[in-house]
N, C-alpha and C positions, 0 to 999 in steps of 0.2 A: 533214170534217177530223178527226184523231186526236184521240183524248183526253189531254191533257197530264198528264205525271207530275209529282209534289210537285217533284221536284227541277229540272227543266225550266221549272217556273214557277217556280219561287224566282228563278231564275237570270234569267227575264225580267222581272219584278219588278224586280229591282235594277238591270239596266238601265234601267227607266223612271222608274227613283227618282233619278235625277239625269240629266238631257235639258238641265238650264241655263235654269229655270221663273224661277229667283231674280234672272236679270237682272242677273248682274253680269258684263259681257262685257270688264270688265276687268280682272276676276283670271284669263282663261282662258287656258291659253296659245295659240301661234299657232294651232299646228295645232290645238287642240281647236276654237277658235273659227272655222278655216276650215272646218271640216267640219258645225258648227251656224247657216253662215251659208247663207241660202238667195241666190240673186240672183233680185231680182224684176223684171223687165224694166222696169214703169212706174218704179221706186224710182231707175233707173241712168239715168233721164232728168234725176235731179239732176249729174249729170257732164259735161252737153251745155257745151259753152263760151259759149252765151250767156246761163247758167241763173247767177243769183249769188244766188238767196234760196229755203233750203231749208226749208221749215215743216213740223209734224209734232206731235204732241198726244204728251203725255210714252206713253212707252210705245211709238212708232212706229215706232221703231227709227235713230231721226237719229243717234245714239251708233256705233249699228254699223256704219252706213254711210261715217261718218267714219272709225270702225277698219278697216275694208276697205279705202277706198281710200288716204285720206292719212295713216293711221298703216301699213297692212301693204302695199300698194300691188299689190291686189289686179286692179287695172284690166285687166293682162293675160287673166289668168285670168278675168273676168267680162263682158270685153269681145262675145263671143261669144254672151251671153246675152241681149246688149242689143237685139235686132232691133228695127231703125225708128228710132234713136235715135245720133246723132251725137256720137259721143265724141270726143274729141283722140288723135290718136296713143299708143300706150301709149307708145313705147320715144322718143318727144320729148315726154313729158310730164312734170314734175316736180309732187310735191304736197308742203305744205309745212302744216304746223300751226301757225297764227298765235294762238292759244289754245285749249286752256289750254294754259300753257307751265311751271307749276310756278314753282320757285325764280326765275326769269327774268322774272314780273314781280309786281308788288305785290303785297305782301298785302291783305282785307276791309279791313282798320284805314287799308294808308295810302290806297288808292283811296279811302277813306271824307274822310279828312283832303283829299285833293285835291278833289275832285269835291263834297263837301256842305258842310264847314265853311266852304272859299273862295268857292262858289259861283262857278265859272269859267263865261266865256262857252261858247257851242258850239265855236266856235273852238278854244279850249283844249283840250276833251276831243280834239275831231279830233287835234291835235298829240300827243297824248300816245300813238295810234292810230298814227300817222303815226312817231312815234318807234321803238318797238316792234317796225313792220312791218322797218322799216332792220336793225335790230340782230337781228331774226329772217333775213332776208336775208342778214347778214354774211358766209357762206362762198359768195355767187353775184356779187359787188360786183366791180367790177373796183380794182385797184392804185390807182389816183388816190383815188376813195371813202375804200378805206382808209387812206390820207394825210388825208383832206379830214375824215374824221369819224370819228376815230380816239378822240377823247374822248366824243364819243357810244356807241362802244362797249367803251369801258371800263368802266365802274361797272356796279356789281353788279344786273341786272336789279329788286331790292326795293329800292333807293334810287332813288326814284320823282321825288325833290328833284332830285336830281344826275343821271338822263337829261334830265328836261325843260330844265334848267338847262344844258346839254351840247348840247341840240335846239336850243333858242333861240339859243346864240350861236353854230351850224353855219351859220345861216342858208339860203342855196339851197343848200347842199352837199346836204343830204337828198336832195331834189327831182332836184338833177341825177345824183347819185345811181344812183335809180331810173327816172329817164328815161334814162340810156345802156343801165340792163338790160333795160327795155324796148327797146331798140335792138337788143342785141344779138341778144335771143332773136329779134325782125323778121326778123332778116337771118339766122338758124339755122334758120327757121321751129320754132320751137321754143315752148310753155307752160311760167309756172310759175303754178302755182294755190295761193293760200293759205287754207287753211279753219281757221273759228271753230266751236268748239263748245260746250257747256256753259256759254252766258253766261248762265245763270239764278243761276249763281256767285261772279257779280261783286256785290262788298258786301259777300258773305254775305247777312244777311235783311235787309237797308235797300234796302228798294224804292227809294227815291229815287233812290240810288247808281248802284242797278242799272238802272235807267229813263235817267239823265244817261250812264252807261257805250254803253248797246246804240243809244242817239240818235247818240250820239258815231261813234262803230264804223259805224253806218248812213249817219251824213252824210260821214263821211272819203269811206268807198269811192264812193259816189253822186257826192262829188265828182271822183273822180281815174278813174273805169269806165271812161270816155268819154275822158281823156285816155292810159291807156295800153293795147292793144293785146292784148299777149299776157302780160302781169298780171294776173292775174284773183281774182278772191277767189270762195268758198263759203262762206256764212255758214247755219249750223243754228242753226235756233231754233224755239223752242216757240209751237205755232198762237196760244197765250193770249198771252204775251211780246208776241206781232206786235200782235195787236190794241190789246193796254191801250197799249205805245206808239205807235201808230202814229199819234195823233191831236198827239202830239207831235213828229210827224218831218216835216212840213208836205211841202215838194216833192221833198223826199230819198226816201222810201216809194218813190213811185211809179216813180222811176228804176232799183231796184232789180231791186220786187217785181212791173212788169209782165211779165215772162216767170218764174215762180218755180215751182220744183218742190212741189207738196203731197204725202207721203207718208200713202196711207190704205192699205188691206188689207182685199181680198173677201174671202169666202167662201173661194175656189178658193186664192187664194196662204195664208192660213191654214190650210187643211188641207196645201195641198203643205211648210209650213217645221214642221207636226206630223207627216208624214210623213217627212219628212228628219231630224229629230232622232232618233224611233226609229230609224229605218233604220241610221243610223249608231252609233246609242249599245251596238250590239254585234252581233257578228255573228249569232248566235241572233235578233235581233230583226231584224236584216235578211233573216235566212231565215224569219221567222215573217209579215211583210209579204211576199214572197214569195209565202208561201203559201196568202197573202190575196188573189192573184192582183194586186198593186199592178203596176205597169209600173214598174220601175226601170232608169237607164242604166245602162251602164258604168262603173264609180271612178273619178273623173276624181283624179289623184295628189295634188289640194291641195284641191278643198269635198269629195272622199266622192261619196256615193251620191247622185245628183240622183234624184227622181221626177219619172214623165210626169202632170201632173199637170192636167190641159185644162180641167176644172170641176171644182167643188167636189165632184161626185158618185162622180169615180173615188175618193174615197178613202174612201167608204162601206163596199165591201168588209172594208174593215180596222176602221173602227168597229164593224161587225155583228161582225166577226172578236172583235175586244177586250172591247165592251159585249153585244153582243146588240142586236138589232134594236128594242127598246123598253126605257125605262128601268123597266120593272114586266114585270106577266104579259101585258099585251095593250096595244092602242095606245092607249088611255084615258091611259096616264100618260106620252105620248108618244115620239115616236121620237129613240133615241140619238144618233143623227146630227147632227141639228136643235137638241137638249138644250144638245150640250154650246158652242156658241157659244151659245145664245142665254143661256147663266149666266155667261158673261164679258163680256157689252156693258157699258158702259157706260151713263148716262144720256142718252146722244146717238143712242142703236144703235149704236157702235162697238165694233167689235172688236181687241183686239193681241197678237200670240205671246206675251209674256210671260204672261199671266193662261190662256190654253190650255194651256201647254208646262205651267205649275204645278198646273193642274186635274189634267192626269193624272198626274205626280210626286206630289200630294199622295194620291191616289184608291190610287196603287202603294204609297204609306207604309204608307195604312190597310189594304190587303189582304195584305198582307205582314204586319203586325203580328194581325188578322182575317182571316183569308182566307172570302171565300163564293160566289168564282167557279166555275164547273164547268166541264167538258167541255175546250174549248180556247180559252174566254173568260179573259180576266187580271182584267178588271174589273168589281164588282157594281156597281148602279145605286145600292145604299146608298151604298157606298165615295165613289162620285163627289161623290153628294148632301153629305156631310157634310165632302169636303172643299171645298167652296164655301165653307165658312166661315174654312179655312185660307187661302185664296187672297185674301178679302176683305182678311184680318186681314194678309196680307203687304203686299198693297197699299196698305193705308194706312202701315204701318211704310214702307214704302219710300219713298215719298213724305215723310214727315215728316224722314226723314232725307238725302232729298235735295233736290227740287226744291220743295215746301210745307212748311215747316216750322212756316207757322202751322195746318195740321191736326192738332196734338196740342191747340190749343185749342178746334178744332170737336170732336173727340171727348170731348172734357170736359166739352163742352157740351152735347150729344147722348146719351152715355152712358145708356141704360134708357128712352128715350121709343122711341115706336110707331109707325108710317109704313105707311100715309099721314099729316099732317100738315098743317092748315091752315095757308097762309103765315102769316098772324100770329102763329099759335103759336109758328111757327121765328121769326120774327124776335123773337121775346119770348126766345126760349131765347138767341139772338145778341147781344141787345144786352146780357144781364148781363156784368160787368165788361168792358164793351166794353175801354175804355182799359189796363186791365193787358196784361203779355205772354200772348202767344198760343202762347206755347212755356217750358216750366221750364231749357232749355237757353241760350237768350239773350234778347235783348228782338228780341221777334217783333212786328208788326201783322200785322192781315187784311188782306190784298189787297184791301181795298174800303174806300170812307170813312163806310160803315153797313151795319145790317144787309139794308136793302134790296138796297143794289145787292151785296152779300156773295151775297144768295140769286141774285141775277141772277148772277154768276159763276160759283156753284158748279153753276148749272144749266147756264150755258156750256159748262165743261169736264168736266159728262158727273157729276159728283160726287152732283147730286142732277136728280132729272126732275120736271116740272111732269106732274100728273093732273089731270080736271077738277073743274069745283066749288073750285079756287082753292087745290088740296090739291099737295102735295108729298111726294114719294116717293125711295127710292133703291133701286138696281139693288144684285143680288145682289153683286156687286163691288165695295161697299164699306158694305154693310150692318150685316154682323158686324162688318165693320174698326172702324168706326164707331161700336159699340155699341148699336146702334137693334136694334128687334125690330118683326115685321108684326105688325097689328093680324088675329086672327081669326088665326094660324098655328100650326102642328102641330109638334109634336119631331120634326125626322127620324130616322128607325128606321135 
């Protein structure tokens, strides 16, 4: 392959310096984010109609899959990629976002005032669920409904007093309600599907809130699945969320969550959605995969450039292309290929596009600003190396500001010790000012009721990994974030 001029790589460079590493698939617009979404065949088995509980480890991508189908209503388009896999009609399917919904329902504060200071039965929270669902339905209702519950849907979706208070004395109006709409779509043969997202939200940081909220949410629908048809709900939630409630959702869970979509990502679908991002993020870099001998389709007019992508090894080509076939002089310091996921796993071995997509954005930063690639490689093994530190450190910012916001306390905590780490040591480092906040932004706690089960958590969701001899470790991915340093390691050059 040709040797690439200064100004040919500049130009790919900045291409790969922004791919959409940073994970905010909600500031993109349509079409950029059509063209950065990959469809993964197993993923679109969350859309089968009998499937109503979508789980997924933050990072997995439950966000975009909601944006795809029931925000951009991508089903059409994606349908075709789903082989095996039984979806609802595109064009008699409706999708509908039943949360978040913004101004439309409560804020942290009054879900707080309802749901913790009154302590309402399960009941209660269902109704409030059940309320919600109605008033989000409002424009599929027949004439009579909106006669029958026309003061339910008046008041301002954050006057949370005044829907419930408006539910309560509708009485079966609700109910019948949505059992005629269930009727009609029967006889239309027709879907409408409501999907929840983002309920690690609900509260804000008051676990309690948000545990009474997602129980609540969980027992409505388990109540009502069975009774209606072709209403259906998709609820996204975080693999961790499932579990810590689940021991509080007694016979509800299991009505849900025995047929449930888990969203994970090989090998092969990883390199094919880091091949699709370059590919797409300009033309020069679609003709430089290309020339990497990648197998790419035809444009299809709304995702871009799909690649053939059958195992994870056809996209080696292109890594040998970018990196070079070893991240040093010889295989001693191992092969590129192999490298660059295994410095995005997790503490669990898991892997997610977000933390790869930003490995090589961050690696394009620094050769751009340094360059020490040659020939027709974009990327040094240095570059990569030292942006792993970048990538940790985003990952934990990311986190703190969305979905853990008590890890700006574990960083506080952790900051300048050395890992490996015997558990007792961490849980010594855990338990100072256990009780204060766990966040300088509101009153946070840790997700756990000590430092023990703290460390049993954070090894759950992959944050920290157990070694042997009773010692404790973390994955490159949240090391630097974290402030920790390996015991026995070298400055990378």
């Amino acid at each position: 392959m040709s040797k690439l001029s200064s100004e040919e790589r500049e130009a790919l460079l900045l291409g790969l310096t922004d791919m959409g590493g940073a994970g905010q698939a909600e500031s993109e617009s349509q079409e950029l984010f059509c063209k950065r979404f990959l469809p993964v065949p197993e993923h679109l088995r969350a859309f089968a109609p009998d499937v109503a509980l979508i789980l997924g480890e933050r990072g997995s991508g439950k966000s975009e899959l909601f944006r795809a189908i029931i925000e951009s209503g991508l089903l059409p388009q994606l349908a075709s990629h789903a082989s095996g896999v039984r979806l609802p009609p595109p064009e008699r399917t409706l999708w509908i976002k039943g949360y978040p919904l913004g101004a439309d329902f409560p804020d942290a504060r009054g879900l707080k005032a309802f749901l913790g200071d009154g302590k309402p039965r399960t009941s209660e929270v269902q109704d409030l669920w059940f309320a919600y669902l109605v008033r989000t339905l409002r424009s599929h209702l027949d004439e009579q409904a909106s006669r029958d519950i026309e003061p339910l849907l008046s008041p301002r979706g954050g006057d949370l007093s005044a829907v419930m208070s408006a539910f309560t004395q509708a009485g079966q109006a609700p109910l019948l309600a949505l059992d005629r709409l269930d009727e009609q779509l029967m006889r239309e043969d027709r879907w409408v599907f409501v999907g929840y997202d983002e309920l690690d939200t609900l509260g804000g940081t008051d676990w309690n809130v948000m545990g009474q909220a997602i129980t609540g949410l969980i027992g409505f629908w388990a109540a009502y699945s069975r009774r209606w048809r072709k209403l259906r709900v998709k609820l996204f939630m975080r693999t961790d969320l499932f579990r810590r409630n689940s021991a509080t959702m007694s016979a509800d869970l299991p009505k849900l969550a025995a047929n449930r979509a888990e969203l994970s990502w090989s090998d092969r679908n990883l390199y094919a959605l880091l091949v699709k991002r370059i590919a797409n993020s300009s033309p020069r870099l679609e003709q430089y995969c290309r020339d990497a001998r990648i197998l790419l389709k035809p444009a299809d007019p709304v995702l871009g450039v799909l690649p053939e992508i059958t195992r994870a090894e056809d996209a080696k080509p292109l890594v040998d292309r970018m990196v070079g076939l070893y991240m040093g002089a010889n295989k001693n310091k191992g092969l590129a290929f192999n490298w660059l996921l295994d410095h995005i796993r997790d503490g669990q071995e898991k892997g997610y596009p977000r933390a790869l997509v930003r490995l090589i954005e961050e690696a394009a930063i620094t050769e751009r600003n340094n360059p020490k690639a040659t020939h027709s490689r974009l990327l040094h093994p240095t570059s990569l190396r030292r942006a792993t530190e970048g990538v940790s450190k985003l990952q934990v910012t990311q986190a703190q500001a969305h979905e853990w916001p008590w890890i700006e306390g574990l960083h506080k905590r952790l900051t300048g010790q050395r890992v490996p780490m015997k558990r007792t040591q961490l849980e010594g480092l855990l338990k100072k000012d256990w009780e204060k906040s766990w966040s300088t932004q509101a009153d946070v706690s840790p997700p756990a009721p000590d430092p023990r089960n703290l460390v049993r958590y954070l090894v759950e969701i992959g944050v920290l990994r157990e070694r042997s001899q009773d010692r404790l470790d973390a994955p490159d991915l949240y090391q630097a974030g974290l402030g920790l340093r390996r015991k026995g390691g070298v400055a990378r050059s």
